[in-house]
gemmi code that builds the backbone of each chain (N, CA, C; Angstrom):
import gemmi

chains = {
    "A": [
        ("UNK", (-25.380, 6.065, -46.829), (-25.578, 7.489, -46.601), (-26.092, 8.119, -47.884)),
        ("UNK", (-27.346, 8.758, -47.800), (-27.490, 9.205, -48.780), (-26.804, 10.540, -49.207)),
        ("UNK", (-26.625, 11.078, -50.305), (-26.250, 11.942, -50.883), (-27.039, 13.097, -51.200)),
        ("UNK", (-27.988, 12.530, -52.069), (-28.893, 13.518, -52.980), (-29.974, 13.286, -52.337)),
        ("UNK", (-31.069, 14.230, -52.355), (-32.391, 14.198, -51.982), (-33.366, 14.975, -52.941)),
        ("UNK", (-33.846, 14.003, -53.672), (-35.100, 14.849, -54.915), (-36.317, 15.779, -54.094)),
        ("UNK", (-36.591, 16.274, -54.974), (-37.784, 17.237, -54.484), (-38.548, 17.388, -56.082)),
        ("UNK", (-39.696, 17.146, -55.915), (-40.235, 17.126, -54.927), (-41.000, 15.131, -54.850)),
        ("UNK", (-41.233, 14.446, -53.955), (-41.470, 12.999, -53.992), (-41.897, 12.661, -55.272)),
        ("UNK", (-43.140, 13.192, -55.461), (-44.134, 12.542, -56.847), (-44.950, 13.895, -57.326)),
        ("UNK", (-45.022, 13.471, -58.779), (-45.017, 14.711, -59.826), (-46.302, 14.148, -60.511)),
        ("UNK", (-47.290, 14.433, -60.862), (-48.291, 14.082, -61.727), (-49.056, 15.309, -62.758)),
        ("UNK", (-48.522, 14.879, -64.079), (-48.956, 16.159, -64.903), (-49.774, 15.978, -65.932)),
        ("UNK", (-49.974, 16.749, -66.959), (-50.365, 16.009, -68.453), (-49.599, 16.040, -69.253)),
        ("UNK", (-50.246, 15.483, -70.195), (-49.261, 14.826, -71.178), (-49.104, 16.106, -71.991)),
        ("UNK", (-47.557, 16.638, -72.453), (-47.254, 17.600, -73.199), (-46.755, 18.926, -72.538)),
        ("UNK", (-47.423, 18.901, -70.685), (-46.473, 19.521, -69.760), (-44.816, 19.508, -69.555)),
        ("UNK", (-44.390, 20.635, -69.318), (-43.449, 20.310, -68.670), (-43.134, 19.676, -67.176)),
        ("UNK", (-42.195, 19.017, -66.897), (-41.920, 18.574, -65.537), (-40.340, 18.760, -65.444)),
        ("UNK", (-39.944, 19.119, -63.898), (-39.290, 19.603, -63.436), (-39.157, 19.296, -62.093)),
        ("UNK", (-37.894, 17.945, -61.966), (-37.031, 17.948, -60.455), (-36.265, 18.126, -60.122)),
        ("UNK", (-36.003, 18.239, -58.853), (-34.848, 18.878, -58.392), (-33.968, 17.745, -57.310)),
        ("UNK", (-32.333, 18.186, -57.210), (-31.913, 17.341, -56.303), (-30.603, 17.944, -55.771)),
        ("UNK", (-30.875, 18.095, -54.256), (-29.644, 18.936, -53.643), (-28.982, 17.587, -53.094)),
        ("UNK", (-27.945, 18.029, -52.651), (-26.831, 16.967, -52.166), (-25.744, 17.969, -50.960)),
        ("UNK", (-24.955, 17.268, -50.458), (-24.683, 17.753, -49.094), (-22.940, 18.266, -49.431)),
        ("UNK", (-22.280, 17.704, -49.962), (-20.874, 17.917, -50.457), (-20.195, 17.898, -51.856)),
        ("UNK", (-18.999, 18.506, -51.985), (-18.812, 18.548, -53.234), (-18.592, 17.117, -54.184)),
        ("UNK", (-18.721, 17.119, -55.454), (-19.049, 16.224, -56.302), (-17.944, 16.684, -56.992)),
        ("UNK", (-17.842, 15.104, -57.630), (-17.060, 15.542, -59.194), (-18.374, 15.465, -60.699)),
        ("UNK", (-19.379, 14.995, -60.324), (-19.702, 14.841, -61.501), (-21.328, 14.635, -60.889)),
        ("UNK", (-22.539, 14.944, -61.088), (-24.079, 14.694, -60.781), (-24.481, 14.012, -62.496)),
        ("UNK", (-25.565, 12.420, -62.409), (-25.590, 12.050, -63.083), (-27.965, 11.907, -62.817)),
        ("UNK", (-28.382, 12.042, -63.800), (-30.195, 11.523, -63.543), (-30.244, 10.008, -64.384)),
        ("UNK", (-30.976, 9.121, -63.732), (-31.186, 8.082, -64.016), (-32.804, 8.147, -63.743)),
        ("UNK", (-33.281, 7.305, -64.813), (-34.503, 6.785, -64.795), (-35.056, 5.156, -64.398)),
        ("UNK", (-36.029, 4.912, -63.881), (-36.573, 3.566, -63.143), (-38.154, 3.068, -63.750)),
        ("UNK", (-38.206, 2.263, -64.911), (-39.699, 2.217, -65.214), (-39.989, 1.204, -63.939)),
        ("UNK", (-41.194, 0.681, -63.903), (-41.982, -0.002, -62.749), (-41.139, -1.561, -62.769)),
        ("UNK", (-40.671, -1.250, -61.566), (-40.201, -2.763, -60.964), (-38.738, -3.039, -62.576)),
        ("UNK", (-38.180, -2.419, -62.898), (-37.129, -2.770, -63.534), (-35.619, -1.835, -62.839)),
        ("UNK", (-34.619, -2.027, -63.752), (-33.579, -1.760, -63.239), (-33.615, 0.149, -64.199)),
        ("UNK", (-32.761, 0.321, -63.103), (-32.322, 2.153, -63.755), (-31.415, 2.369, -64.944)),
        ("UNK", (-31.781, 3.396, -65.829), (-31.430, 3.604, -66.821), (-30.463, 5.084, -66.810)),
        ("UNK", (-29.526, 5.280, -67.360), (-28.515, 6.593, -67.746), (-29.126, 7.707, -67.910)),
        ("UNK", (-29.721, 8.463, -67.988), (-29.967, 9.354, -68.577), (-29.083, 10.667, -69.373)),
        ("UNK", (-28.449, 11.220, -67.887), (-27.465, 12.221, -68.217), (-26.732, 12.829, -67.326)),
        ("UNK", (-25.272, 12.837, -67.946), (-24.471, 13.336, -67.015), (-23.831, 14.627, -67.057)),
        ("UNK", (-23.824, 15.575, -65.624), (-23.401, 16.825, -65.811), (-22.126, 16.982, -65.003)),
        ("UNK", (-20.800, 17.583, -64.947), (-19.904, 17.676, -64.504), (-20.011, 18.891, -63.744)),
        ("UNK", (-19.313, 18.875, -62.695), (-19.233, 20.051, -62.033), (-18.453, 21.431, -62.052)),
        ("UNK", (-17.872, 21.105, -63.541), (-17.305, 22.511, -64.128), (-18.484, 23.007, -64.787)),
        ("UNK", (-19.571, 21.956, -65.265), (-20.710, 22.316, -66.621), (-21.904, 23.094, -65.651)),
        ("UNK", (-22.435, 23.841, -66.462), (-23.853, 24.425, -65.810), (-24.808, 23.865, -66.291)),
        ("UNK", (-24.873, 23.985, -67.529), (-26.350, 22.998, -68.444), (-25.910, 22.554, -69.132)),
        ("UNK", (-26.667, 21.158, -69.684), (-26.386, 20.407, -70.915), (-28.034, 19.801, -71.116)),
        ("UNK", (-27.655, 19.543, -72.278), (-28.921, 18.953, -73.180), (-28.714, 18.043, -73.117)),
        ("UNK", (-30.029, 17.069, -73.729), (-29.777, 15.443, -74.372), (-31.120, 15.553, -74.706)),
        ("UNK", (-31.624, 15.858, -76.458), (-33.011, 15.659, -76.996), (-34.245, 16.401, -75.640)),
        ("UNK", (-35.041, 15.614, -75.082), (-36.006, 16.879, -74.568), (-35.572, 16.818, -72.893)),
        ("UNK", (-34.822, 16.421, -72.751), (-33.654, 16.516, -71.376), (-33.296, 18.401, -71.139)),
        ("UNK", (-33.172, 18.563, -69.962), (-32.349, 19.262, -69.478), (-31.703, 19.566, -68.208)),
        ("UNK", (-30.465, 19.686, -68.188), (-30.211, 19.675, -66.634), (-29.329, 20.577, -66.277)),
        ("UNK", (-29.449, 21.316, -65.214), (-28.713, 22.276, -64.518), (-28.117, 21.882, -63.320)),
        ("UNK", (-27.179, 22.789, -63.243), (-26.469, 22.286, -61.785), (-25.905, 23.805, -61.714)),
        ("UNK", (-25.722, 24.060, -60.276), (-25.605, 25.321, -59.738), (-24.826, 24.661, -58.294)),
        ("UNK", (-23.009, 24.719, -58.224), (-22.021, 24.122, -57.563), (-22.288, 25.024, -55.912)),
        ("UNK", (-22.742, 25.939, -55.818), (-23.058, 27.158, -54.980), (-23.714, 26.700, -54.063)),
        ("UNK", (-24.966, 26.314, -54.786), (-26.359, 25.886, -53.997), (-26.345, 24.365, -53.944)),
        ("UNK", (-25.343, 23.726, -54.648), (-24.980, 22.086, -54.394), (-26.862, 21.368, -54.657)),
        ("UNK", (-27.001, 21.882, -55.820), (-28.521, 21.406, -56.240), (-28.515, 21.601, -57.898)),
        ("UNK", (-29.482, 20.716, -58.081), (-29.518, 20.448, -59.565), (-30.831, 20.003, -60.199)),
        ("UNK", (-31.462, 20.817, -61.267), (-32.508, 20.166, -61.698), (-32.729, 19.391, -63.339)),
        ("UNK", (-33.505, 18.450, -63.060), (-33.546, 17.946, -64.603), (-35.469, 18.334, -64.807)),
        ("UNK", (-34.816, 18.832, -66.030), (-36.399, 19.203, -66.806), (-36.815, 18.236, -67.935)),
        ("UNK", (-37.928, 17.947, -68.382), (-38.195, 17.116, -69.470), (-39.172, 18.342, -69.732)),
        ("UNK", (-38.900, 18.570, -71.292), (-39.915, 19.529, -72.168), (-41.233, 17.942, -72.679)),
        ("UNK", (-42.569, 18.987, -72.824), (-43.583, 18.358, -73.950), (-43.417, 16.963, -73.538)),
        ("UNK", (-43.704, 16.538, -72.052), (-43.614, 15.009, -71.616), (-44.827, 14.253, -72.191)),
        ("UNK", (-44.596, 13.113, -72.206), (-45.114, 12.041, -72.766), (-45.868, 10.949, -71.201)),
        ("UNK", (-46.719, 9.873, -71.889), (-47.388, 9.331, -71.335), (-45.742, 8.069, -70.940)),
        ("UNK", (-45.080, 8.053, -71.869), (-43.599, 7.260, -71.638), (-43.096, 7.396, -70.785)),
        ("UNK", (-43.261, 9.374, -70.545), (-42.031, 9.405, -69.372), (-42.373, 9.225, -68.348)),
        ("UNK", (-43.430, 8.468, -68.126), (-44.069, 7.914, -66.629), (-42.767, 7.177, -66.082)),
        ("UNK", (-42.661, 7.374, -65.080), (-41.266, 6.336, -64.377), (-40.456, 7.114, -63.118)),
        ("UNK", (-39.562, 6.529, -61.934), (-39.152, 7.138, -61.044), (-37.828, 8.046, -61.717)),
        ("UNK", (-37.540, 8.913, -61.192), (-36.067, 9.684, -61.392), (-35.205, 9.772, -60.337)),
        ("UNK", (-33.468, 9.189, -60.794), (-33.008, 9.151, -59.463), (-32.048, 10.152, -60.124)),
        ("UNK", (-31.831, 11.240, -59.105), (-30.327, 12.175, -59.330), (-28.973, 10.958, -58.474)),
        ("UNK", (-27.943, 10.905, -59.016), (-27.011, 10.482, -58.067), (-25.238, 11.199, -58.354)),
        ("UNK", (-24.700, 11.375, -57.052), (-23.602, 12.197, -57.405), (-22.099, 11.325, -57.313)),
        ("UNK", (-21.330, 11.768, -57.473), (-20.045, 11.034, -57.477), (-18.622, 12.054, -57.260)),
        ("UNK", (-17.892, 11.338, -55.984), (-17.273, 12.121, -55.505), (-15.914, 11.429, -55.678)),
        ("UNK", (-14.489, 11.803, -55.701), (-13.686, 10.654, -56.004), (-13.447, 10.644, -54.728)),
        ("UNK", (-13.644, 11.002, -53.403), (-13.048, 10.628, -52.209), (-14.279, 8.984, -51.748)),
        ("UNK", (-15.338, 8.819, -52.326), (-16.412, 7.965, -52.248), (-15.497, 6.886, -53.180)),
        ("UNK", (-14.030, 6.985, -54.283), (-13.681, 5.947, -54.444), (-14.589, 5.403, -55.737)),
        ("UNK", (-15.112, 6.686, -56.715), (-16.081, 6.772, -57.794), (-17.547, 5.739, -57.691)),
        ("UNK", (-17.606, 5.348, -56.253), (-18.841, 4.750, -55.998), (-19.985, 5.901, -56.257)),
        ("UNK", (-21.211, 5.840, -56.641), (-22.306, 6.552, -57.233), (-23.082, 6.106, -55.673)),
        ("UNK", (-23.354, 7.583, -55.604), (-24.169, 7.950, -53.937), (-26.088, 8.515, -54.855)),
        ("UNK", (-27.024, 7.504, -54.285), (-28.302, 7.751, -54.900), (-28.982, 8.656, -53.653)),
        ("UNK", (-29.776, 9.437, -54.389), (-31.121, 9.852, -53.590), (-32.394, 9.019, -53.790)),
        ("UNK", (-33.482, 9.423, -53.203), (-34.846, 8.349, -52.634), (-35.592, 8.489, -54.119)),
        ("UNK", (-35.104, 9.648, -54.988), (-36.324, 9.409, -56.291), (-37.588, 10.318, -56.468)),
        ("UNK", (-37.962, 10.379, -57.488), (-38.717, 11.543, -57.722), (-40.073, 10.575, -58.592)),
        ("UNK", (-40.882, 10.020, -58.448), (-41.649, 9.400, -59.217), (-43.089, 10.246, -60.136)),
        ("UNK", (-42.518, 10.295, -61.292), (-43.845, 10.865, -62.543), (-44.351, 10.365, -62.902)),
        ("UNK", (-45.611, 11.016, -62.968), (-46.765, 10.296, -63.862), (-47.486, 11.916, -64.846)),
        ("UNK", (-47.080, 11.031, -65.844), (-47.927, 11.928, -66.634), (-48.932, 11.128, -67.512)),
        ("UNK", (-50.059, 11.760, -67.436), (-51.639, 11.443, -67.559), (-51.903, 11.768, -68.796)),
        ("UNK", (-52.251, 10.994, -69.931), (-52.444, 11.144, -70.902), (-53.874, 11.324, -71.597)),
    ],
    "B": [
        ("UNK", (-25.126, -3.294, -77.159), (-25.494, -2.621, -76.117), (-25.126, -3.267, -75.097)),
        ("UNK", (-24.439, -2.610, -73.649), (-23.987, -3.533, -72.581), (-25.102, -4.003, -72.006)),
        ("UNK", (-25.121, -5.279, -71.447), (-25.731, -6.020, -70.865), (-25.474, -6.686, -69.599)),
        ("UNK", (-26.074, -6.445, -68.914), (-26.071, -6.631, -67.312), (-27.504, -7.455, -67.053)),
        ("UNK", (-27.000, -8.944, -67.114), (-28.209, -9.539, -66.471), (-28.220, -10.216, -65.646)),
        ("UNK", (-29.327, -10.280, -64.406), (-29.462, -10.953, -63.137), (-30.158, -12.400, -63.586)),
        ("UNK", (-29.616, -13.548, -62.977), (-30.049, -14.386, -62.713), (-31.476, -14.909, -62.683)),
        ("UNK", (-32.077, -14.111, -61.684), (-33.594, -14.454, -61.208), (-33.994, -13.220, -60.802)),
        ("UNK", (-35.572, -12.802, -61.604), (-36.138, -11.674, -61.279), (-37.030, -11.763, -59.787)),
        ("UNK", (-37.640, -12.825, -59.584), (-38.017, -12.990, -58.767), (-37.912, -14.361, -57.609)),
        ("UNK", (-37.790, -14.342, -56.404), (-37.418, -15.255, -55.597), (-38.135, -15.175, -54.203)),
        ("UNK", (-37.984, -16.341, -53.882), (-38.704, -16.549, -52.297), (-38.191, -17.280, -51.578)),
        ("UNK", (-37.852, -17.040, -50.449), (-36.825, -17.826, -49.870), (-37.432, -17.731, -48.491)),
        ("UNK", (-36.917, -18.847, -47.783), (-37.184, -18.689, -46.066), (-36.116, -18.442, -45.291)),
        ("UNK", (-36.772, -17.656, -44.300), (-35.692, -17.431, -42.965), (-34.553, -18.467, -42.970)),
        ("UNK", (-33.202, -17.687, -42.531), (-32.434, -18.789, -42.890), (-32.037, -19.358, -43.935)),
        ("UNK", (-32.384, -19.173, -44.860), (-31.575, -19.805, -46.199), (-30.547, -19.034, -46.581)),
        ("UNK", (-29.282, -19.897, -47.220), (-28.325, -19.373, -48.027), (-29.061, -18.880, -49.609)),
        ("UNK", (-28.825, -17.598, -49.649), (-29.471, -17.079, -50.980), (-28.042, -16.367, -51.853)),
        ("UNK", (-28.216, -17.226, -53.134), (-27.311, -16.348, -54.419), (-27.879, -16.058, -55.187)),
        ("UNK", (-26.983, -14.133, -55.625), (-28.052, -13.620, -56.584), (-26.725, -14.013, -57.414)),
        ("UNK", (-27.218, -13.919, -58.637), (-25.902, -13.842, -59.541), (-26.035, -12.743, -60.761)),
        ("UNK", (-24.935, -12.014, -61.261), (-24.694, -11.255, -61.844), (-23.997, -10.857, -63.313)),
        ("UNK", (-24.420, -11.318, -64.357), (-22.968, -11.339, -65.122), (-23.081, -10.144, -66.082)),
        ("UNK", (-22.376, -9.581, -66.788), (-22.004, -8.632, -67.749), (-20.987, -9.230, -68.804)),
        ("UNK", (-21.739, -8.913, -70.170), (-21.061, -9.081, -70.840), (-20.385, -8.053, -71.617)),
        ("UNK", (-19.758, -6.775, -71.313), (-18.921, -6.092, -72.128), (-17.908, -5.757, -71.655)),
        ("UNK", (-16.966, -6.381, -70.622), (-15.483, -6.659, -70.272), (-15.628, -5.189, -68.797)),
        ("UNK", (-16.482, -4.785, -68.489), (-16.371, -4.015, -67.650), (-15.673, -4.106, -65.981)),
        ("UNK", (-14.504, -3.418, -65.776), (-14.292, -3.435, -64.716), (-14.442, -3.356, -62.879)),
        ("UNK", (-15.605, -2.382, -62.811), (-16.166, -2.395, -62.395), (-17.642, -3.032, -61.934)),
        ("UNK", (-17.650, -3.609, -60.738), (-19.224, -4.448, -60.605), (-19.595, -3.751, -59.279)),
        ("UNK", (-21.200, -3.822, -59.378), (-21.640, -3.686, -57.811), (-23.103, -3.968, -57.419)),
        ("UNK", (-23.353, -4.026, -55.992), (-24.928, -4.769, -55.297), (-25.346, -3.242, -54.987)),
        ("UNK", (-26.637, -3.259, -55.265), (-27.293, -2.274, -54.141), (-29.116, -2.681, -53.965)),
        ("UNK", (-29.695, -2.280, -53.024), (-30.365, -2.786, -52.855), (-31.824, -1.425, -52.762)),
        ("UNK", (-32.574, -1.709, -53.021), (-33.713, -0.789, -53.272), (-35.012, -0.636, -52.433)),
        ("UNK", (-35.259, 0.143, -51.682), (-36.461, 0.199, -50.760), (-36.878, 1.325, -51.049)),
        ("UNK", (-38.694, 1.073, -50.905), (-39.307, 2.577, -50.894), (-38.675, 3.842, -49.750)),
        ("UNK", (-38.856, 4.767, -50.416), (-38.502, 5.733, -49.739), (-36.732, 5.622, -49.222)),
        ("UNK", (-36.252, 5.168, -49.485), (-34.729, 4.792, -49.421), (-33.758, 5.073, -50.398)),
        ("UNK", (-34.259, 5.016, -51.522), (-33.543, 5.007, -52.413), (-32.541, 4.013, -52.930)),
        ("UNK", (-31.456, 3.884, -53.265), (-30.448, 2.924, -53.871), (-29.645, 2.793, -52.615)),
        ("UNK", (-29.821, 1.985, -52.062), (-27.876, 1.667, -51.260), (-26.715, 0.707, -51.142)),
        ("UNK", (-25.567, 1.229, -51.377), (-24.671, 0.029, -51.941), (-23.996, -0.620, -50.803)),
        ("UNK", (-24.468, -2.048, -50.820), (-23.513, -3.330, -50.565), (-22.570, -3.652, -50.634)),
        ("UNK", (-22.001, -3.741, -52.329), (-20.838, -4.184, -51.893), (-20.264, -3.844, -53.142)),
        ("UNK", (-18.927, -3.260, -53.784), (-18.736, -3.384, -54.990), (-17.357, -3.874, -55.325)),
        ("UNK", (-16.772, -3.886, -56.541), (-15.633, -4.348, -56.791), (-14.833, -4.028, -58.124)),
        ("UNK", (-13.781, -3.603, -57.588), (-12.957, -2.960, -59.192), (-12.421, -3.850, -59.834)),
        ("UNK", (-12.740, -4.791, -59.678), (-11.364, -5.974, -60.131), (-11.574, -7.671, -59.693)),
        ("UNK", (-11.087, -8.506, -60.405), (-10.929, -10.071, -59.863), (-10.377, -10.265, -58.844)),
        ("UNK", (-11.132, -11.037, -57.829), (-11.405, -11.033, -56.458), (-11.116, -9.942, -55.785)),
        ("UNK", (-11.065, -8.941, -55.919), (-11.415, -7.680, -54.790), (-12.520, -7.596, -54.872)),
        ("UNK", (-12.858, -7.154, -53.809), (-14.039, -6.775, -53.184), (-13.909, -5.349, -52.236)),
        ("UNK", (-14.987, -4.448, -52.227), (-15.070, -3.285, -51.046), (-16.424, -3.134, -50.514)),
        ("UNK", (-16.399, -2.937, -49.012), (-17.902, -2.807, -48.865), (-18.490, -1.693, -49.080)),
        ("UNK", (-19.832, -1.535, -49.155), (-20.492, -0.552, -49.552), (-20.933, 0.167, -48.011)),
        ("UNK", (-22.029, 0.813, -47.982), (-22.827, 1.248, -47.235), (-23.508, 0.245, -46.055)),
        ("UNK", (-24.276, -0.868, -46.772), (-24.835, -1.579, -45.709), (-24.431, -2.766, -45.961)),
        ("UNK", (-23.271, -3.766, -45.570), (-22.551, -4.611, -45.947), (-23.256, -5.948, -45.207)),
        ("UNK", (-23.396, -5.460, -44.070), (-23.654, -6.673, -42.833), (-25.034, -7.344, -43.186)),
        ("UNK", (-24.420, -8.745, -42.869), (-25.157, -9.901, -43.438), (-25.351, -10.117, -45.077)),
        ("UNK", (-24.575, -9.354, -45.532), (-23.847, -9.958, -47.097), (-22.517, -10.118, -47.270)),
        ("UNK", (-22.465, -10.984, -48.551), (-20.886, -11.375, -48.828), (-20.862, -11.354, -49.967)),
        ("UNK", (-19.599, -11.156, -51.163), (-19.865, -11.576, -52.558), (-18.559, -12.314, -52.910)),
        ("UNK", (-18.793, -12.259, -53.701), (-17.843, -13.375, -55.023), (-17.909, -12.454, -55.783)),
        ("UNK", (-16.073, -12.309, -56.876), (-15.874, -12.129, -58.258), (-14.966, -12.868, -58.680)),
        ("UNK", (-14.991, -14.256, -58.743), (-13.795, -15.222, -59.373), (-13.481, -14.768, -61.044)),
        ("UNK", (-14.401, -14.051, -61.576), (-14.364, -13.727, -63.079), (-14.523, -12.420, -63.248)),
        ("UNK", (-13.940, -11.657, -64.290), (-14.704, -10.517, -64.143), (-16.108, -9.817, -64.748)),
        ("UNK", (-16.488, -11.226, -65.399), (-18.179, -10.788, -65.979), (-18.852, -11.326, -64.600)),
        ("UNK", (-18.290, -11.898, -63.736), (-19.695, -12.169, -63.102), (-19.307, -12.243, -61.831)),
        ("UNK", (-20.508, -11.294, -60.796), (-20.772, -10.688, -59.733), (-21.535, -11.525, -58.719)),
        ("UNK", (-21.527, -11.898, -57.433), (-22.280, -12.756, -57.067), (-22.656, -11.811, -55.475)),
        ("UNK", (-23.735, -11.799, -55.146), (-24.262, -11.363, -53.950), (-24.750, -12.595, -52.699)),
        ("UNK", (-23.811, -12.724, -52.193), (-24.148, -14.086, -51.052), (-25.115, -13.417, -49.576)),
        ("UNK", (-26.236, -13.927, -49.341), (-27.239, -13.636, -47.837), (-26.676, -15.265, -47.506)),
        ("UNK", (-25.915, -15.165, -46.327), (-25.534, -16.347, -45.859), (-26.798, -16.435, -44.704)),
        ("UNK", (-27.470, -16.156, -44.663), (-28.876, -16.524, -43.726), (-30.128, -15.366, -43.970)),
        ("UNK", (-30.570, -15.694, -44.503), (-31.696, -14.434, -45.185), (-32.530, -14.448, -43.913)),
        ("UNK", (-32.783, -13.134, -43.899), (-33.770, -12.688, -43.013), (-34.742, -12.180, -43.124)),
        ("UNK", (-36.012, -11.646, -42.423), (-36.756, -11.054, -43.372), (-36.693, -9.294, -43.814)),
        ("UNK", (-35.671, -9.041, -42.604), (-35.544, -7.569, -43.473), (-34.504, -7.573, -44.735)),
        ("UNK", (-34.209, -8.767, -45.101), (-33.540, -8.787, -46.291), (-34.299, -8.804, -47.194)),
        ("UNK", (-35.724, -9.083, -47.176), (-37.032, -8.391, -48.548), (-36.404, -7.114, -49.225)),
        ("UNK", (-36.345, -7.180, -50.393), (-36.037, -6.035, -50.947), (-35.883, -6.334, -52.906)),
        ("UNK", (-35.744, -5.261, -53.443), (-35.285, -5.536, -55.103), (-33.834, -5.098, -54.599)),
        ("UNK", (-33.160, -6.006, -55.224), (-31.540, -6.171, -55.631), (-31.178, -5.792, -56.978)),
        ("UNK", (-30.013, -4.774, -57.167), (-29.725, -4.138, -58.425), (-28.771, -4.516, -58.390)),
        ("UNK", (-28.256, -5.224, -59.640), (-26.774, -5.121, -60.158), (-26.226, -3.987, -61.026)),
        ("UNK", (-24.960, -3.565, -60.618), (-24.675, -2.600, -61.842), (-23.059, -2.503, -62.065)),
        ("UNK", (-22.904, -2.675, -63.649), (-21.543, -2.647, -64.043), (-21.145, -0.883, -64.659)),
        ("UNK", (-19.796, -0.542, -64.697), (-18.431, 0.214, -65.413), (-17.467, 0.290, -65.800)),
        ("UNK", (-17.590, 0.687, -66.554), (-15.636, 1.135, -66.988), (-15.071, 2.054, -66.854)),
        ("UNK", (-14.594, 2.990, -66.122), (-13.429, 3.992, -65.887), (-13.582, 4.698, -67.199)),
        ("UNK", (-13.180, 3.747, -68.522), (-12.784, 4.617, -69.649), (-14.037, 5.076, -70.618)),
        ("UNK", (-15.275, 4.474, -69.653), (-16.419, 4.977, -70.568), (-16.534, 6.525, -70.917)),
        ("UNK", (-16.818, 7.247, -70.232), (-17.067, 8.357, -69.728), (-16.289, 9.932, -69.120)),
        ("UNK", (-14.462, 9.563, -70.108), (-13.653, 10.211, -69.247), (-13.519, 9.701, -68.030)),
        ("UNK", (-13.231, 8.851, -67.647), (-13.330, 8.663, -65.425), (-14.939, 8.291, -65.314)),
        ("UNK", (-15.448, 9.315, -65.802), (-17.175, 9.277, -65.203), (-17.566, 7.751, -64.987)),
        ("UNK", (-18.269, 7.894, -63.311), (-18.579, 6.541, -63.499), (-19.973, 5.664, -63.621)),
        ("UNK", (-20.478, 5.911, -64.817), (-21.455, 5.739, -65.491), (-21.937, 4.079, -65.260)),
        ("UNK", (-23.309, 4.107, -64.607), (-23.808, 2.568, -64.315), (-24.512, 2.030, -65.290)),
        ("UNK", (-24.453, 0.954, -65.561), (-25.467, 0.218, -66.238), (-25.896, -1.201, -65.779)),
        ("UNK", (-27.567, -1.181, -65.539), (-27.985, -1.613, -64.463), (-28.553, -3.146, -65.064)),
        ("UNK", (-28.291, -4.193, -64.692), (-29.176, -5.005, -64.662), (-31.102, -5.238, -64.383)),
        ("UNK", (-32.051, -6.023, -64.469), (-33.214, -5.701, -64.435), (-33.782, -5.411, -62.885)),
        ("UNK", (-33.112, -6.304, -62.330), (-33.260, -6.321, -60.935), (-33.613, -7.861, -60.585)),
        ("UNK", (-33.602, -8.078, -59.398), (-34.153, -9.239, -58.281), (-34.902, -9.191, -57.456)),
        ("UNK", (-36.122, -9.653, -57.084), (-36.837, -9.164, -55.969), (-37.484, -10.544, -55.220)),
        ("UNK", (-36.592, -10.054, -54.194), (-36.204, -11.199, -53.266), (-37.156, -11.305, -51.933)),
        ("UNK", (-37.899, -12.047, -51.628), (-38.866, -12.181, -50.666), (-38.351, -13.314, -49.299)),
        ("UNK", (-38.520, -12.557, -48.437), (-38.169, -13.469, -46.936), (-38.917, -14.158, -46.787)),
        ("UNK", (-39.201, -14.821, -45.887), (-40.882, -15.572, -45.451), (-40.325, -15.663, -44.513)),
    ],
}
model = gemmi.Model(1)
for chain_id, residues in chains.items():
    chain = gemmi.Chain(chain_id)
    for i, (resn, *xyz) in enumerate(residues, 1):
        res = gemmi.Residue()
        res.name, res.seqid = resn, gemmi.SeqId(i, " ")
        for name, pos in zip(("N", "CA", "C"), xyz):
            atom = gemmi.Atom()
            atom.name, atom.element = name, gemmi.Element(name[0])
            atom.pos, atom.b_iso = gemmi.Position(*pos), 0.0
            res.add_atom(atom)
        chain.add_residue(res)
    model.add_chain(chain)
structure = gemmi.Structure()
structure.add_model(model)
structure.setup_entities()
């Protein structure tokens, strides 16, 4: 069952744009986490936001979460030809038994 | 840095075969788990496990099985592969105490496993 659902599918910008996805989810969470996917490898951490937190940083990261609207976006400032790669939001609920519930992914390309 | 590595990145197997992925981690993590990756699908979990020999199923369990005789290493059993069993296979380990509770994955490279 999925959880989260990114918006919007695929993002293609230039290099030094900002980019900006989003990911709503259907029930309450204890904690919304963004992970990254380069081509054909395994997903990487990015960052985790709790559901007491509204924003947090991490270097040119940013992510919001708004408990109301049960949606959350991660921004990357001044993107790079690097940050080409899929983005997965995924949430975690303790009634799920701290199993991590993924959405389908947000895939960027930024054009250098 | 924790390390989560799969066995075999890539594989081909025929209808019918017994297929093992294997899984190990080396930074004492308690937590292990399968999920499996399709376009437009996203991540969905198989099967995971908090502990030596427990096991819980995930989301789409049927027609998998696993093994944890150890706790570095995770095993994903297709006791008859089929071909909608084509897919990339993710391993991913945790610890409870990483993160406050948070349960923070760290993923192996993947497997990508072909039916015929």
């Amino acid at each position: 069952s999925q959880q989260g659902e990114e918006d919007p599918q695929a993002l293609s910008i230039q290099e030094g744009e900002n980019a900006t996805m989003n990911c709503s989810y259907k029930t309450s969470i204890n904690n919304l986490q963004w992970y990254r996917q380069n081509s054909g490898r395994g997903l990487v951490h990015l960052i985790l936001i709790r559901s007491n937190e509204r924003e947090k940083h991490s270097g040119r990261l940013r992510v919001t979460l708004d408990t109301s609207k049960k949606s959350s976006s991660l921004l990357i400032t001044a993107s790079r030809a690097a940050d080409t790669a899929s983005y997965f939001c995924a949430t975690e609920k303790m009634e799920y038994g701290n199993k991590l519930v993924f959405g389908a992914g947000t895939i960027l390309r930024v054009k250098s | 840095d924790v390390k989560v590595t799969q066995s075999s990145r890539y594989l081909v197997k025929r209808t019918g075969e017994k297929v093992f992925l294997e899984c190990v981690q080396d930074m004492d993590h308690e937590n292990m788990f399968w999920y499996r990756q399709d376009p437009g699908l996203g991540l969905r979990l198989i099967y995971f496990s908090y502990d030596v020999k427990m096991k819980e199923k995930g989301d789409i369990p049927e027609g998998y099985s696993v093994s944890r005789e150890k706790k570095e290493r995770f095993s994903l059993i297709l006791e008859s592969a089929s071909t909608n069993q084509t897919s990339m296979y993710l391993c991913a380990s945790s610890s409870p105490g990483q993160q406050a509770g948070a349960n923070v994955l760290t993923f192996g490279a993947g497997s990508r496993l072909t039916v015929l």
